[in-house]
Structures are given as structure tokens and as C-alpha cells.
C-alpha positions in Angstrom: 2.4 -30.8 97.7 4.4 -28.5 95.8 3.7 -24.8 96.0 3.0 -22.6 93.1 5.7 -20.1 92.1 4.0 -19.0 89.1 0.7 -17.7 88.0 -2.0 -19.9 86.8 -2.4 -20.4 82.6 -6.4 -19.3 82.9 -5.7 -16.5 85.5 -2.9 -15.4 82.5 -5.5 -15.9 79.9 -8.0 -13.5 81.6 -5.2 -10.9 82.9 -2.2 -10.9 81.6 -1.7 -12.4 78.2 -4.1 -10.5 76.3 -1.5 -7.8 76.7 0.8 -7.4 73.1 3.8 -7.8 74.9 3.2 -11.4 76.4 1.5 -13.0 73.0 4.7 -15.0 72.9 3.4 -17.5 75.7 0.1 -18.4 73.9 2.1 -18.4 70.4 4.4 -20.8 72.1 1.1 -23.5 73.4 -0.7 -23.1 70.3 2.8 -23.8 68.2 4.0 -26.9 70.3 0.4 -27.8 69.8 -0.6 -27.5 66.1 3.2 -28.5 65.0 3.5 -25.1 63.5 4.5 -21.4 64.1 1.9 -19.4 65.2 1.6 -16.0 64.9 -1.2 -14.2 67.1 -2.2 -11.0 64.9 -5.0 -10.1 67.8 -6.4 -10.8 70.6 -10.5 -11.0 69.4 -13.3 -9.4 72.7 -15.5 -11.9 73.3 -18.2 -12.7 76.4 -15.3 -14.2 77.9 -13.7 -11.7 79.8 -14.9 -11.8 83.4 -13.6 -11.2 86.3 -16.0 -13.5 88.4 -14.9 -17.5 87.5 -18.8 -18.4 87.9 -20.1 -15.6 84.8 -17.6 -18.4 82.3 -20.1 -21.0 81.4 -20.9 -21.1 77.8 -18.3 -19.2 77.0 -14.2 -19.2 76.0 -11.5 -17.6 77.9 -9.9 -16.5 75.0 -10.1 -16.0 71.1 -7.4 -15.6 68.6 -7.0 -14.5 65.0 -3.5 -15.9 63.7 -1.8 -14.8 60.6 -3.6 -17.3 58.7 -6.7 -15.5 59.2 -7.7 -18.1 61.6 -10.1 -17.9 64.8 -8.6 -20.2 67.9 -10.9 -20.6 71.0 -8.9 -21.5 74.3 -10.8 -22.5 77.3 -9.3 -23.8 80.5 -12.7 -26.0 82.0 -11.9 -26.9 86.0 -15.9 -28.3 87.0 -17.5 -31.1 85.4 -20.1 -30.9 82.7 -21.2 -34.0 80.9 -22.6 -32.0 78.0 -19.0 -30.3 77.5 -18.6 -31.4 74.2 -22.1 -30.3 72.8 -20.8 -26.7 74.3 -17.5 -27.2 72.2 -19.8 -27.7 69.0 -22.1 -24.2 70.3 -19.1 -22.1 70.7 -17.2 -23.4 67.6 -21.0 -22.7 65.6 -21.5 -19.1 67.6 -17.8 -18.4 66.4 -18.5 -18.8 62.4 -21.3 -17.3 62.7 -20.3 -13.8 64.5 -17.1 -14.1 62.0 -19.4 -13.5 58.6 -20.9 -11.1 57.5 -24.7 -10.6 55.4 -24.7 -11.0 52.1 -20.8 -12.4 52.3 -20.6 -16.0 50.0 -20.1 -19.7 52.2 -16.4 -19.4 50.7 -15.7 -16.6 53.3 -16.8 -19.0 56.5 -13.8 -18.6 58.8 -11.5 -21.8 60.3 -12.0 -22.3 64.0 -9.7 -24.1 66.0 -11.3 -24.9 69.3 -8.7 -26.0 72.0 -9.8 -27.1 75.6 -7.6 -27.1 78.7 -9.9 -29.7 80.6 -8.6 -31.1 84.4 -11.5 -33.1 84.7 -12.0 -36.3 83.2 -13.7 -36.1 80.0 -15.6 -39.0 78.5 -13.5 -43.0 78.4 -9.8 -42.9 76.7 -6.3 -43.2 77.7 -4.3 -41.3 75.8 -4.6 -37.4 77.5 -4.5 -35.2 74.3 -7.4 -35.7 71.1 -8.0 -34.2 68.0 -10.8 -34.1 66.4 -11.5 -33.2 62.7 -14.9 -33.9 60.1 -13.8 -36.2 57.2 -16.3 -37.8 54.7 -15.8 -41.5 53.5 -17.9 -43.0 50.8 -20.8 -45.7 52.0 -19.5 -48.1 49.2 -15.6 -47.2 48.2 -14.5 -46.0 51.4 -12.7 -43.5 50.2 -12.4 -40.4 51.7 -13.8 -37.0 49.8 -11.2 -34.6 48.5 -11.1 -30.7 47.1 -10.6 -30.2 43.5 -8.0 -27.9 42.4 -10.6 -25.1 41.9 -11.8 -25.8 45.4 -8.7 -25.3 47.0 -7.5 -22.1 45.0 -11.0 -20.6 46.0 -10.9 -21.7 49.7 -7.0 -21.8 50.1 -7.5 -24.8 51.8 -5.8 -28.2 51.0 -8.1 -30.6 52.1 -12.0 -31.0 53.5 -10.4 -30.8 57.1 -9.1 -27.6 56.6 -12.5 -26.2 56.0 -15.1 -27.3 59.6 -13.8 -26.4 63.0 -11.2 -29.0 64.5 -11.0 -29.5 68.2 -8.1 -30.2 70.7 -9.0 -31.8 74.1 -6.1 -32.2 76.5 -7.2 -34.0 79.9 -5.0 -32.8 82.1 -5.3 -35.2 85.0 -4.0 -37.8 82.5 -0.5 -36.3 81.9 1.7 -38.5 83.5 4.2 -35.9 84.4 6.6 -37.2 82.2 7.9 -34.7 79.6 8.8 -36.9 76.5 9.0 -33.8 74.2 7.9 -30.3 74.0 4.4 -30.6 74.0 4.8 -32.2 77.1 6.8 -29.5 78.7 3.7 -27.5 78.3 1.1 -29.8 79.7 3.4 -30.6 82.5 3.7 -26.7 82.9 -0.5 -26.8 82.9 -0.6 -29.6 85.5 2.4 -28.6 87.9 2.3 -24.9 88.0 5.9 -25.8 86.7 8.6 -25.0 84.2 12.0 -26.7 84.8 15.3 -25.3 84.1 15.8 -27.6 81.6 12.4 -27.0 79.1 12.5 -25.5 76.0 9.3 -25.1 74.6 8.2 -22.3 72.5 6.9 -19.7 74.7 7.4 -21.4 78.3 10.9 -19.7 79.1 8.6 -16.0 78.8 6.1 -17.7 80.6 8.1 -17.8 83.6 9.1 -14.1 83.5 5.7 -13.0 82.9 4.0 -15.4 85.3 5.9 -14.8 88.3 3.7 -14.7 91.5 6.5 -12.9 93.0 6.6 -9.6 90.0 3.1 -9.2 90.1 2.0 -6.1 92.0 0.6 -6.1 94.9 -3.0 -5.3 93.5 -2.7 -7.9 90.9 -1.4 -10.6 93.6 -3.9 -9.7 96.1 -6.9 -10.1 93.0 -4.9 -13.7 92.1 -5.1 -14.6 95.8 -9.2 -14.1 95.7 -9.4 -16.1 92.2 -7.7 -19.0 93.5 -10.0 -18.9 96.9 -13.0 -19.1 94.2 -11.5 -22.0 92.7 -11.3 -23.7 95.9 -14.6 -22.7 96.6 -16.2 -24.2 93.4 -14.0 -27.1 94.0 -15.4 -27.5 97.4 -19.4 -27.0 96.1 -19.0 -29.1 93.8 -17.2 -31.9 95.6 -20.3 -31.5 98.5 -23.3 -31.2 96.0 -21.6 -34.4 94.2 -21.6 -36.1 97.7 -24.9 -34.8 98.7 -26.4 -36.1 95.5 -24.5 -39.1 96.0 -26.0 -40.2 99.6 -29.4 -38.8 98.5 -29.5 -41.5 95.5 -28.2 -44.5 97.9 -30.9 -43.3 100.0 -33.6 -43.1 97.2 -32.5 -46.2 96.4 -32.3 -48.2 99.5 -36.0 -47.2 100.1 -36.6 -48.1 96.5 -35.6 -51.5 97.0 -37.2 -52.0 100.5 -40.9 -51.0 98.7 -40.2 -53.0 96.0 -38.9 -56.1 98.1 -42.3 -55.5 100.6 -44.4 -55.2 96.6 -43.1 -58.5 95.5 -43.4 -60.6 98.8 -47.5 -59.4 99.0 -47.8 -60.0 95.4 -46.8 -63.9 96.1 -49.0 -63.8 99.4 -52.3 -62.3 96.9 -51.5 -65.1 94.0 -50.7 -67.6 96.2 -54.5 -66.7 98.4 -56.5 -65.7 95.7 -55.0 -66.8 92.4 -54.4 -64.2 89.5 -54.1 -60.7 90.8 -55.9 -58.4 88.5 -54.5 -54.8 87.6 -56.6 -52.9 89.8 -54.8 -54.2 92.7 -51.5 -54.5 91.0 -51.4 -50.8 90.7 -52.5 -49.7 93.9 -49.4 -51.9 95.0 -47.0 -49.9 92.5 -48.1 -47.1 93.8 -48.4 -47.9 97.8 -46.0 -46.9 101.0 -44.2 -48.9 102.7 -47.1 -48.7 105.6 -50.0 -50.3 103.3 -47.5 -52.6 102.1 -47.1 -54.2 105.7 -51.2 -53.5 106.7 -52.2 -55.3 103.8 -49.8 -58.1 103.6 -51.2 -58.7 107.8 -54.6 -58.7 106.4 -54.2 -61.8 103.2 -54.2 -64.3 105.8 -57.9 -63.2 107.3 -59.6 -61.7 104.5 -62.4 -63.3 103.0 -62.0 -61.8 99.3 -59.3 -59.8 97.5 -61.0 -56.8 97.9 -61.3 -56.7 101.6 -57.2 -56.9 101.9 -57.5 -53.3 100.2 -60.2 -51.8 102.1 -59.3 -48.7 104.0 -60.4 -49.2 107.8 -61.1 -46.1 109.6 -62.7 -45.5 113.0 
């Protein structure tokens, strides 16, 4: 297992990129990633910054304005959440909405670029980085619906696309640790905890001065040390309330199928003694343990009607 020289990216996020100086690291991700040159004009407050790793659901751990005037979400994710990508849609929605002001026209609704840093698996696919954009095609022609030249002088925008909030998943655990270009470099970086010698990625070369366990003072390392214990902590809940919930379900389930073999085999006993078995008695069997299950199907054989089988014998 290889051991971790350098700083994790969402320890960075919370601590020590949001500093002026160090806005070259996330410029170099979000450029290798949108295949453009990012410039971060500030670092926007949001709910976001906590100290505590458990106060981050629902929220991003970190929010950008880039000299295009527009808002990029980051968010490392390490736990599972099936309804992850309804969140994506809430934050990219809360975003706009905190971003204009009353009265201000539609025109003025600001682009939001929502990127996830996920190292759980995320839905089916193979590939480990998606994008994901809002196009509209027409029903009949197919064709797919474009801004007019007034449109895009008024929005500055050259296409529909540029106007709703596009989304960047990159499943971690998929990377293959094979670096076949830049991009790569930084997802490897993301997986490993690495940069090689030989990367050259926009931004990772800083990354490694400003992320080095071994610079941090002692304060700052001692504060990184209890972060990653809370990671392994949440790792480790999670991992036992998955295999709780997983032995409780085979459980549930092997009792399941015991009541509902014991249902069926005094179902064919009661059809088999007394013909059609009416609903009354059907639903007392749904509904029945696996102890009246066994008393009554001992009882078909010397019962004189259907009823008696079901009659509760006390004293």
C-alpha cells in the first residue's frame, strides 16, 4: 500500500486552497478538465466550509466564480448516496437561485458548472469521467434547438448548452491508473495521493509544493491527522451498517421464505381436505406465524370442518 506524501485534494479544498496564493492548483483541475484556461477571480462562502466531514451533506466543498463570470461547484463525495445525482440537480438549482437578484431579468441567470469528485461507484457505466449537458431535439425533425443571433448577443452564450447548469462526474475508483494524458495525471493524482516526476498538468507541479504533508505545520498536520481518522471512521460505519443491513435482510428473508413455504404447503393440505379455501382463511394464513402455521397444518388431518382447523384452543 503506498503511503501518502501529500495532502488530500478535499482536505486542500476546505484548508488550504481557498487561499489567493494557491488558486493555481484548482485553475490547473478545472483547466485540464473543461479543455480551457481557467481563471479563478474568487473563491465564493458558501455552507460548505466545515471543519467536521459529517456537517457536508447537501452541500459543496467549494464554489468558484471564473473570469467568465461563471459559478463552478466542486465536491469530493467519499460515502454512498443513491440519490446523489438528485443532490447535483438541488445544489446546481440552490446555486442560480442565490446568484440573482429581485427584480433582475431571466437573461442575468448565472452558468453553473457542477463538478463531482466521487470514489464510490455511481450509477452503471464504464468509462470513469461524464458530462452531462440539457439539449432540445425536435419530436418530428430531430434536430436540435439553436440560439438566434439576438439570443446569443443578449446572453453571450453560443449555443442552448451554454445557458443550464452542466455537470462533470469523475468515478474515481474507475481510473485505471494509467495516465494517457493530462487529465489523467490529475485523476491519477486524485486516486494515488500521487504526482510523478514526470506529470505536467496545469496546476499539479504547485500542488506538490503546496500539498506537502511534510511543510504543513505542526497544528495544521496534527488537524489533517484527525480528518483522515474521521474518514476512516465513516468508512468503517458505513462498511458495518452496510453489513449489518446486509445479514438483517438475508435474515428477514430466510424467515420470509420459511412462512411462506409452511403458507403454501397448508394451503394444498386445506384445498386438497376441504376444496376451495375461501378468503377468510386465506388471510388469516398471510398474516399467521410460523407457530399457527405448524398447529394448524397438525390439525387438517382431524378436523371435521374448515373452521375447526382455525379455532383457537385454550385451556
Amino acid at each position: 500500500m503506498r503511503r501518502r506524501r501529500l495532502i488530500s485534494f478535499d482536505w486542500a479544498l476546505k484548508r488550504l486552497l481557498r487561499s489567493k496564493a494557491n488558486f493555481e492548483v484548482v485553475e490547473g483541475l478545472l483547466s485540464e478538465l473543461l479543455m480551457t484556461d481557467i481563471k479563478i477571480i474568487e473563491i465564493l462562502e458558501s455552507e460548505s466550509n466545515q471543519e467536521n466531514h459529517r456537517d457536508k451533506y447537501n452541500r459543496v466543498d467549494m464554489k468558484v466564480r471564473n473570469s467568465q463570470d461563471e459559478l463552478i461547484l466542486i465536491e469530493l463525495q467519499y460515502e454512498r448516496e443513491h440519490d446523489y445525482l438528485h443532490r447535483l440537480v438541488y445544489a446546481a438549482s440552490k446555486t442560480v437561485t442565490e446568484h440573482i437578484d429581485e427584480g433582475e431579468a431571466y437573461s442575468q441567470v448565472p452558468k453553473v458548472i457542477s463538478i463531482s469528485i466521487l470514489y464510490f461507484d455511481l450509477g452503471q457505466g464504464e468509462d470513469y469521467i461524464y458530462h452531462g449537458t440539457t439539449s432540445f431535439r425536435g419530436l418530428h425533425t430531430n434536430d436540435e434547438l439553436q440560439l438566434n443571433e439576438g439570443q446569443k448577443g443578449l446572453f453571450h452564450r453560443q449555443s442552448v448548452q451554454e445557458i443550464f447548469p452542466e455537470y462533470y462526474l469523475i468515478r474515481v475508483k474507475r481510473f485505471d491508473e494509467v495516465a494517457r494524458n493530462t487529465l489523467d495525471e490529475w485523476i491519477y493524482f486524485l486516486k494515488t495521493g500521487e504526482i510523478r516526476e514526470e506529470f505536467t498538468a496545469r496546476g499539479l507541479q504547485k500542488a506538490k509544493q503546496v500539498l506537502d504533508i511534510l511543510q504543513l505545520p505542526e497544528q495544521e498536520r496534527r488537524a489533517y491527522e484527525s480528518f483522515q481518522d474521521d474518514l476512516h471512521f465513516q468508512a468503517s460505519m458505513v462498511e458495518s451498517t452496510w453489513g449489518a443491513g446486509m445479514l438483517e435482510g438475508i435474515l428477514i428473508g430466510e424467515r420470509r421464505g420459511r412462512l411462506e413455504g409452511e403458507a403454501a404447503i397448508l394451503m394444498r393440505l386445506l384445498q386438497r381436505r376441504y376444496g376451495v379455501v375461501p378468503d377468510w382463511a386465506s388471510d388469516r394464513i398471510a398474516t399467521a406465524d410460523s407457530h399457527s402455521l405448524e398447529e394448524w397444518s397438525m390439525r387438517v388431518l382431524e378436523a371435521r370442518s374448515l373452521e375447526e382447523v382455525f379455532t383457537d384452543r385454550t385451556g
